[in-house]
Every structure is written in structure tokens, then in C-alpha cells.
N, C-alpha and C positions, 0 to 999 in steps of 0.2 A: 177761541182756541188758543192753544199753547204752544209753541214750536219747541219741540225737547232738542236737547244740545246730545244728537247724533250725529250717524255717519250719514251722508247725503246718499249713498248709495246703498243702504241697509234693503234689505229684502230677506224672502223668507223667515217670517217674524214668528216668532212662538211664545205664547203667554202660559205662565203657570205662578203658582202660589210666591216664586220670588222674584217675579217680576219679567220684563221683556229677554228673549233674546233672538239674538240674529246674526246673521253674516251679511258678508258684503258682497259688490260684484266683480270688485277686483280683488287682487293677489294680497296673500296676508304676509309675513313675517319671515324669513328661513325658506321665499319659494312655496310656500303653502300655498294650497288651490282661492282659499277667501282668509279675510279675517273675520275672525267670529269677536262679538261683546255680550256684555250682560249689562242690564240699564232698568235700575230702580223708579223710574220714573224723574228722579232727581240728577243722576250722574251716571256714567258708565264706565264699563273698565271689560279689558282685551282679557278675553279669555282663551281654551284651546279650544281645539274642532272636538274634542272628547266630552269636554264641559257643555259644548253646544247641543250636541248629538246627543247627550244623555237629558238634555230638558227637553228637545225635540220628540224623544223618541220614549219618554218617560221610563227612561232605566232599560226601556227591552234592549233586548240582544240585536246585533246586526246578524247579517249585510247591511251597511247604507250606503245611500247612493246620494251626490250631492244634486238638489234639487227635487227631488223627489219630494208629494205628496203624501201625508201619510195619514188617518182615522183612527179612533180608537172602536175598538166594542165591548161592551159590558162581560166579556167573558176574558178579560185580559189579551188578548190578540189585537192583532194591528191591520190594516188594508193599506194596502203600499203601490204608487205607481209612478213611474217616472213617464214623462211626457213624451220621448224619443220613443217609448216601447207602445204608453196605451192601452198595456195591461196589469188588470187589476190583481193583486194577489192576499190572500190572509197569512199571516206568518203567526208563529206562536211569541211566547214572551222571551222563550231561547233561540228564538230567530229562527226555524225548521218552516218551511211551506205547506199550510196544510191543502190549498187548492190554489184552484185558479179561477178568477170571477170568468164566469159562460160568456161567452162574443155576444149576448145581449145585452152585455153592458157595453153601447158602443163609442168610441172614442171618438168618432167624429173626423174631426182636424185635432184634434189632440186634448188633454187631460190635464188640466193644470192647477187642479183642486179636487179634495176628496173634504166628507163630511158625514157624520154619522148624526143622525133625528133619534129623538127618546124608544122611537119603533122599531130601531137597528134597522134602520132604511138608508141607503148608501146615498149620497149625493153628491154628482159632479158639476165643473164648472167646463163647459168648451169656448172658449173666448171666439176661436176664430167664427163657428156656427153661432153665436151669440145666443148661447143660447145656457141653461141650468138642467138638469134630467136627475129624475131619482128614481131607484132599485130597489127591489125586494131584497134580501142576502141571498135569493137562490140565483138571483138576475132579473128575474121580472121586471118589466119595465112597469112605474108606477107614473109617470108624467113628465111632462117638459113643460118649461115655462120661457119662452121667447123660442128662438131658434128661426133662422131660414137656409134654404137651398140655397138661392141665389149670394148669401155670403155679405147679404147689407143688412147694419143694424136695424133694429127695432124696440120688441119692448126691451130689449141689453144691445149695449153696445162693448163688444170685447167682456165680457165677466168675467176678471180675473182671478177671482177666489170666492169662495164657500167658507163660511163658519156657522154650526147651531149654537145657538143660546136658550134658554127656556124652554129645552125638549123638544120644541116642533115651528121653530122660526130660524129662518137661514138666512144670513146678512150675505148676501152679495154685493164686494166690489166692484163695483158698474164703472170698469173705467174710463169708454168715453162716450159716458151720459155723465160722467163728474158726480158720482152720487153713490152712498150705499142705499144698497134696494133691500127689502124687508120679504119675503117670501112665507105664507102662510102653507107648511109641507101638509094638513091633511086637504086643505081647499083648493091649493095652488095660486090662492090670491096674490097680488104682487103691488107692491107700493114703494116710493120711496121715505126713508129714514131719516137719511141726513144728506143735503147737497152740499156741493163745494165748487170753488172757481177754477179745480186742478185736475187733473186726471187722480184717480184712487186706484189704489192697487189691495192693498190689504185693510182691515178693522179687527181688531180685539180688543176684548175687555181683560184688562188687568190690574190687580189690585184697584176691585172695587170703581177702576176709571176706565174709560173708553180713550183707547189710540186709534190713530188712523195713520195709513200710509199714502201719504199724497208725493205729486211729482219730485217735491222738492223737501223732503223730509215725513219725519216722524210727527203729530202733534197726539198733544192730551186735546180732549173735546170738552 
């Protein structure tokens, strides 16, 4: 692994065709809520919360909300949730609401990743229930894969985020199993991918490489 020369506190990371970007968790420039960057793999450089928000959100229209979770689906719309609320919503590409995900999609202890499968099947991550769950688009519940009542890990401990890759595989940041976990969405099989000696919080593939967000920065894999 490659340690990239980021911000030690970079989170909510978004990959797209030119490369990383993120904010921080402290205060940015002029009082701003974060700093935001943009980082080539190679070097980075401070950009606005507008430049951010528009890689984030692929050009759609706001409302945004900072922290918030967000999906894509193949019809141009977005599924949008922030974790203090725990509900799901579809917005169009000029930001208008077209519904609300049904109380079947349940949030648990809270919502801190959204994910869309080649099936347009929705899928979350509930860190505190340790657990992953995926959705029909009408709500349906299609499966869980870990989870307890009692609120002790098992096969996840905290899973911090959801991403698909390959249509119908979900990298889960397994953050304290130290590991991204591999999720098979039609079988629900589950394995892990890649372990590490840190806590993990996020994974993306960008330009062609794999990042990963461990305790203590950014790396290439």
C-alpha cells in the first residue's frame, strides 16, 4: 500500500472520472463548515464546497445536506438520506421530491450509507446494528446480511459504508473487523476482500486504482 499525501481527516470520499474528492471534519477557510480538496491520485489542491458538491452529486440540483448519503439510479434521480433523519428520499436531477422510501426501509440505529446493485435494489449500511440490508425500489425488504439486537458485533462490526462495483457486489467497510467485506447481492454470500491492521471506513475505485480510508489516512492499494 501507498499512503497519499492527504488531509488526515478527509471523509466522505467520492470517486469519479477525475479523481478523488472530499471534505474534512474540521472547519474550512472564511468559517466554512469543512474544507473540501480534489486529489489525483498524485497531489491535491483546495477546492469550493460547490466544486465538491457538484462531483458528489454529479451535477444534480440541490437541496444538500452536509453528510448526507447519496445513490444514483439509472433513470437520472438520486436517493438521498442523512443519518439524524433515516429517511430515504428519491429527488429528481432538478432537485424536486418525487417520494419517500415506505418505513420498510428501516433505519435501524441510523443510515450511514446508501448503494444502488445493477437490479436498482437499494442498499444500506447500519453501523450501530452491525449490520448491511437491501430493498426492493418499492421497499421490500430483500435481505440482511449480519445484524443483531443485542447491538454486539458479528459477522460486521460497525459497517461503515456501502459501495457496488460489478453490478451486484458490495464492498463493505467493516470497520472494526479492520477489513473491506465483499457481499454477493443476489446470494447474500459474504467474505472478506482486503484486511488491514486499522480501522476502515471507506473504499473506492478510482482511476482504474483502489483507495481505501483507514484511521490514519488515505492509501492507494
Amino acid at each position: 500500500m501507498t499512503k497519499l499525501a492527504a488531509e488526515l481527516d478527509a471523509y466522505d470520499v467520492v470517486s469519479t472520472s477525475e479523481g478523488l474528492f472530499y471534505r474534512t471534519l474540521r472547519p474550512g477557510p472564511a468559517g466554512s463548515v469543512a474544507a473540501y480538496f480534489h486529489h489525483n491520485l498524485v497531489e491535491q489542491a483546495s477546492i469550493s464546497a460547490a466544486a465538491y458538491n457538484a462531483a458528489k452529486y454529479r451535477g444534480l440540483v440541490g437541496p444538500y445536506q452536509d453528510g448526507e448519503a447519496v445513490a444514483f439510479l439509472p433513470s437520472g434521480h438520486s436517493l438521498r438520506c442523512h443519518f439524524h433523519e433515516n429517511v430515504v428520499r428519491e429527488f429528481t436531477p432538478e432537485g424536486s421530491i418525487v417520494r419517500v422510501l415506505p418505513a420498510s426501509v428501516d433505519p435501524g440505529m441510523g443510515l450511514y450509507a446508501l448503494a444502488v446493485d445493477g437490479d436498482e435494489h437499494l442498499w444500506v449500511a447500519d453501523p450501530a446494528m452491525h449490520r448491511v440490508a437491501g430493498y426492493a425500489q418499492d421497499g421490500r425488504p430483500l435481505g440482511v446480511v449480519g445484524g443483531s439486537e443485542e447491538l454486539v458485533p458479528g459477522e460486521f462490526d460497525h459497517p461503515e459504508d456501502v459501495v457496488v462495483y460489478d453490478g451486484a457486489y458490495l464492498f463493505v467497510s467493516d470497520m472494526g473487523h479492520q477489513r473491506v467485506a465483499v457481499v454477493d447481492t443476489r446470494t447474500l454470500a459474504c467474505g472478506t476482500y482486503r484486511a488491514f491492521d486499522q480501522p476502515v471506513w471507506e473504499y473506492r475505485r478510482c482511476l482504474g486504482r483502489e483507495v481505501v480510508r483507514l484511521h490514519d489516512g488515505l492509501y492507494l492499494l
